[in-house]
C-alpha positions in Angstrom: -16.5 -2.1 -98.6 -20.0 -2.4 -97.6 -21.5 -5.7 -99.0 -25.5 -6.3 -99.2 -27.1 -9.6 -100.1 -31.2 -10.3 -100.3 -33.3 -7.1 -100.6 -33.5 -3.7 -99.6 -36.5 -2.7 -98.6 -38.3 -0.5 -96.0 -37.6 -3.0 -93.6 -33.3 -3.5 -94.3 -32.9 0.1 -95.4 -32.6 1.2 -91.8 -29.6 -1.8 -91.1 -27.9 -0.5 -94.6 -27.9 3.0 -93.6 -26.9 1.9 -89.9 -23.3 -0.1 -92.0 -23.2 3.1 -94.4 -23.1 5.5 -91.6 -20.4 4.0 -89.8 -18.5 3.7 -92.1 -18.5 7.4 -93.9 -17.8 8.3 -90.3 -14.7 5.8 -89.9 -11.4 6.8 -90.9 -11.3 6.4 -94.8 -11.2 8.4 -97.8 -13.1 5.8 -100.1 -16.6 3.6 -99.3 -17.5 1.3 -101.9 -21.2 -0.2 -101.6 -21.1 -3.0 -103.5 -25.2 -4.0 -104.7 -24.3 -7.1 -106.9 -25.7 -9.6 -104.7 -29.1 -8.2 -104.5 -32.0 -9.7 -105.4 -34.2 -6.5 -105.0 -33.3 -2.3 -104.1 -36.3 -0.5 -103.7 -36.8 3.1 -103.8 -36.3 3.5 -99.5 -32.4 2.2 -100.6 -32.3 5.2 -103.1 -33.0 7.6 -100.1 -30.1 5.9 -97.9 -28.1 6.5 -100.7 -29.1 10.1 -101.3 -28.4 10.3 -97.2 -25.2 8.7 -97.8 -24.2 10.7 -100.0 -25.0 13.9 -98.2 -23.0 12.5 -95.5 -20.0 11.1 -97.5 -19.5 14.7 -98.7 -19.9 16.1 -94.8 -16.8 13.9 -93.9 -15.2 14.2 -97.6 -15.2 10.4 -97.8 -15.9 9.3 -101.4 -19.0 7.2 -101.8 -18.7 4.6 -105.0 -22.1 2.4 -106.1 -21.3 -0.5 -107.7 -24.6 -2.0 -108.7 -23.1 -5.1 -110.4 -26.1 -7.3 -112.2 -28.6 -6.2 -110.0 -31.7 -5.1 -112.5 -33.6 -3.0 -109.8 -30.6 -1.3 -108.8 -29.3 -0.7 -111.8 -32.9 0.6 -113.5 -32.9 3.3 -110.2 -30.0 4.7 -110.9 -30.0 5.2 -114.4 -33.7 6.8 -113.2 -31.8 9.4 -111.3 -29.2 12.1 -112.2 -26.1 10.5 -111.0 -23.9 13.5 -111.6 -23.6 13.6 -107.6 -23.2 9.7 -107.2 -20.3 7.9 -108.4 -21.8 4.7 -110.2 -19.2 2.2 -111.0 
């Protein structure tokens, strides 16, 4: 599981991608990037995710989003068509 806390933003996005990345390349069959303790996810964390997710399928790891109660999170990705992305 990946865990965030505070904000992601132009400046964290590259340290989320950075924990995303090593972990879709790690031995697993299952990430799970859990959002709930956000205070803020910006539209730079939608493009790690859409990176992540091209990579999660490149190493046919599944990639799960749990946004939790986090408003900014939530509100981008009921923007997007999450047909690829596996909200929880």
């Amino acid at each position: 599981m990946v865990k965030t806390n505070g904000a992601v933003d132009l400046g964290t996005a590259p340290r989320l991608w950075e924990m995303l990345s090593q972990r879709l390349h790690g031995s697993g069959t299952k990430v799970i990037l859990n959002l709930s303790e956000l205070e803020f996810f910006g539209t730079t964390g939608m493009r790690v995710l859409e990176r992540a997710h091209l990579l999660a399928e490149e190493t046919h790891t599944l990639l799960f989003v749990f946004p939790g109660e986090c408003r900014s999170a939530r509100r981008l990705l009921d923007l997007r068509d999450n047909e690829d992305l596996h909200v929880l």
